[in-house]
C-alpha positions, 0 to 999 in steps of 0.5 A: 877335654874330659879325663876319665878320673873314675876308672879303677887301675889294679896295681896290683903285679907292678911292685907298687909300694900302695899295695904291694909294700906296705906292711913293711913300711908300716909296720918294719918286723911287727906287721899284723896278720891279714884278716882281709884278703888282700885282693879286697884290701883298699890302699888310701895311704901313701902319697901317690894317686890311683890315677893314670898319669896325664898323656902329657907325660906318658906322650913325651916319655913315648917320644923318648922311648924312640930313641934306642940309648938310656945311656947316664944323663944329666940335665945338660940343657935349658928345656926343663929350665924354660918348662918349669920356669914359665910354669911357676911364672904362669901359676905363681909369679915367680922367677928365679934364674937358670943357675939356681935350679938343680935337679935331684932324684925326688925331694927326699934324697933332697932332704937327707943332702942338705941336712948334711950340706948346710949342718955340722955335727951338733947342730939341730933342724926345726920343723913343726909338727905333725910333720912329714915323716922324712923330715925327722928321718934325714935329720936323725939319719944324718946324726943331727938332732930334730926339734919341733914346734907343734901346731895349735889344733883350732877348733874346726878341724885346723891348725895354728902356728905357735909363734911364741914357741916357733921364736924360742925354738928358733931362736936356739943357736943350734938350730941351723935348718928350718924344714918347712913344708908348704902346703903343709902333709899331713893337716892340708894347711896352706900357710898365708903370706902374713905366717910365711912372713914371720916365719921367714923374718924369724929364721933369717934374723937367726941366721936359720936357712929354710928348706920349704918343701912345695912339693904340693904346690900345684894341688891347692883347692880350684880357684887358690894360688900358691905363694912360694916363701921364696917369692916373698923374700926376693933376694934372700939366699937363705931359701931353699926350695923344693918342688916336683912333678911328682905329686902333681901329675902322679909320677912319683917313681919317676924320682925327679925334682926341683932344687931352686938354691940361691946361695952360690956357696951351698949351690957348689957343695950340692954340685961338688957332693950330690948324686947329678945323674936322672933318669932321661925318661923322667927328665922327658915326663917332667919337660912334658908334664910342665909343657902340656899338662895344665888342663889334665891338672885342672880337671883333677884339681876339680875331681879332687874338690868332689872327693872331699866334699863327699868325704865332708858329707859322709863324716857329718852323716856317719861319723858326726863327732869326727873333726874333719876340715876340707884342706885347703890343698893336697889330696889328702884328708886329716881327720880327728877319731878323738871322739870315738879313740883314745891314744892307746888305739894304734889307728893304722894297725886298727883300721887295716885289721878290722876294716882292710883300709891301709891308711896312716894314723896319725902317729906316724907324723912324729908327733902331735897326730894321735887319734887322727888319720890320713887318708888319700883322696886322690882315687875314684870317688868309688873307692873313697866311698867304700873305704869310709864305709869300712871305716865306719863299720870298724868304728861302729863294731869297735863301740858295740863290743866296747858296750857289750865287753864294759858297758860304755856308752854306745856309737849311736849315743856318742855321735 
């Protein structure tokens, strides 16, 4: 079956945070002046794609639709269960029983629960970073303290774990959650058994739970497979996992998610304090996408794989001294502007003033990504195409005014 993955869909009237909403999230009250007409901006920042959802979804959604009440629903019955069980057996090998999976309404809401469920006051949650936003968001918004480990930036473009740092962290009794996130937003980092082991191993012997958000799980490069930490540490119930439809078959405003929680305790104050109720026609899109979806995913995972080797090809071309690493999943690419930005340069603000690309700059990941950018590959490889091009003529323009304004040395004699 052939998906049409180069259609180009205008979102434009349908209230979509990747249009229609981004100077607030961006920016909050200091959002710049457009100097671009928004009908020729191009939006390759938030993490949803610009792609039709696969029929798989919208096909069950229909079927629900046909029933005339959306009255308060829950996921009373095992459909979702024995949907999304047999495709983690199916894509990871890995099973866990119907009564450690919960239902939440996306993994963020997810987060900001179990900081409250599993810290008290005065306690501290570790994450490495770059790192997802939301994760210091649900930390501090909870009144807990955020504490980091940041990555070893290696010199192709990828990044390590400091374990020496990783341990003294963890090692800290204040420290109660570990939020890992695996696939790792934004470096594209997925993390091998031997790093998930340690990691796993450091946390457990200081009686650290581990929340590893997989959300990204299913977008690894065609021929990978995932491992969930869980998996590793049978029996453990100090792993909480989260996954969702939401990435994986762009359905991210349908607010559903996996929670697999293990620990019967934590599982009775999730049921006793979390909002239980969904949405029924996300519920159908989940069952649906996990039951049919597989060959949609498939071919995207392929398109994706073209996206970044253009992506690749065009840096090296155009942008020699950018450091740009094919992730080894998500669809998104992090790329290192070092060579051609110093850190008082705020990228997200520059590049959507001079080039009309809304993309993330790397100080948006709390910390550790200055001089980087995010950019969402998970459109027609048309608009990849002319959003790099506005990104290396705002580069290029950038460098000959600094030439003409201070004599520094020009694009052409830094690339």
């Amino acid at each position: 079956m052939s998906y049409d993955f180069d259609r180009l869909i205008s979102r434009r009237g349908t209230n979509a945070l990747a249009e229609d909403g981004f100077e607030n999230y961006l920016f909050g009250a200091d959002a710049p002046a457009l100097n671009v007409p928004r009908e020729e901006m191009i939006s390759m920042w938030v993490a949803d794609m610009q792609f039709a959802a696969p029929d798989a979804a919208i096909d069950a959604i229909s079927v629900r639709l046909k029933h005339p009440v959306f009255g308060y629903t829950m996921n009373f019955d095992d459909q979702l269960y024995q949907a999304f069980h047999a495709w983690c057996v199916e894509r990871y090998d890995w099973r866990f029983s119907r009564e450690d999976m919960l239902v939440a309404l996306g993994v963020i809401p997810a987060l900001f629960g179990l900081v409250e469920y599993v810290c008290q006051p005065g306690d501290k949650v570790l994450s490495l970073t770059p790192a997802y936003g939301y994760f210091k968001h649900a930390t501090v918004q909870r009144d807990r303290e955020f504490v980091t480990s940041r990555l070893l930036p290696s010199g192709d473009g990828g990044y390590t774990i400091d374990f020496d740092d990783f341990e003294a962290k963890v090692s800290d009794p204040a420290v109660k959650l570990f939020f890992l996130c695996h696939p790792h937003n934004p470096t594209g980092r997925v993390w091998t058994d031997d790093e998930l082991r340690r990691m796993g191993e450091l946390c457990i012997a200081n009686s650290v739970k581990i929340v590893s958000d997989e959300i990204h799980c299913d977008l690894l490069r065609t021929g990978s497979r995932h491992t969930p930490l869980a998996r590793l540490f049978p029996g453990s119930r100090d792993i909480i996992t989260c996954m969702a439809v939401s990435k994986t078959f762009n359905v991210a405003g349908m607010m559903i998610a996996t929670v697999i929680i293990p620990d019967p305790a934590l599982r009775s104050e999730w049921k006793r304090r979390h909002y239980p109720f969904v949405n029924p026609l996300s519920l159908a899109a989940a069952i649906g996408a996990y039951r049919n979806g597989a060959p949609w995913l498939d071919a995207l995972r392929s398109y994706l794989d073209g996206n970044f080797a253009w992506t690749r090809r065009f840096l090296n071309e155009h942008l020699p001294k950018a450091r740009f690493r094919i992730p080894d999943a998500t669809y998104l690419a992090w790329v290192d502007l070092r060579a051609y930005f110093d850190e008082s340069v705020n990228l997200t603000r520059f590049f959507l003033e001079k080039a009309g690309v809304i993309l993330e700059g790397g100080e948006m990941f709390v910390e550790n990504g200055n001089c980087r950018v995010r950019l969402n590959l998970a459109c027609p490889q048309a608009q990849v195409q002319r959003s790099l091009e506005k990104i290396r003529d705002a580069i290029v323009s950038f460098h000959e005014g600094r030439t003409i304004n201070s004599n520094s040395r020009p694009l052409k004699q830094l690339s």
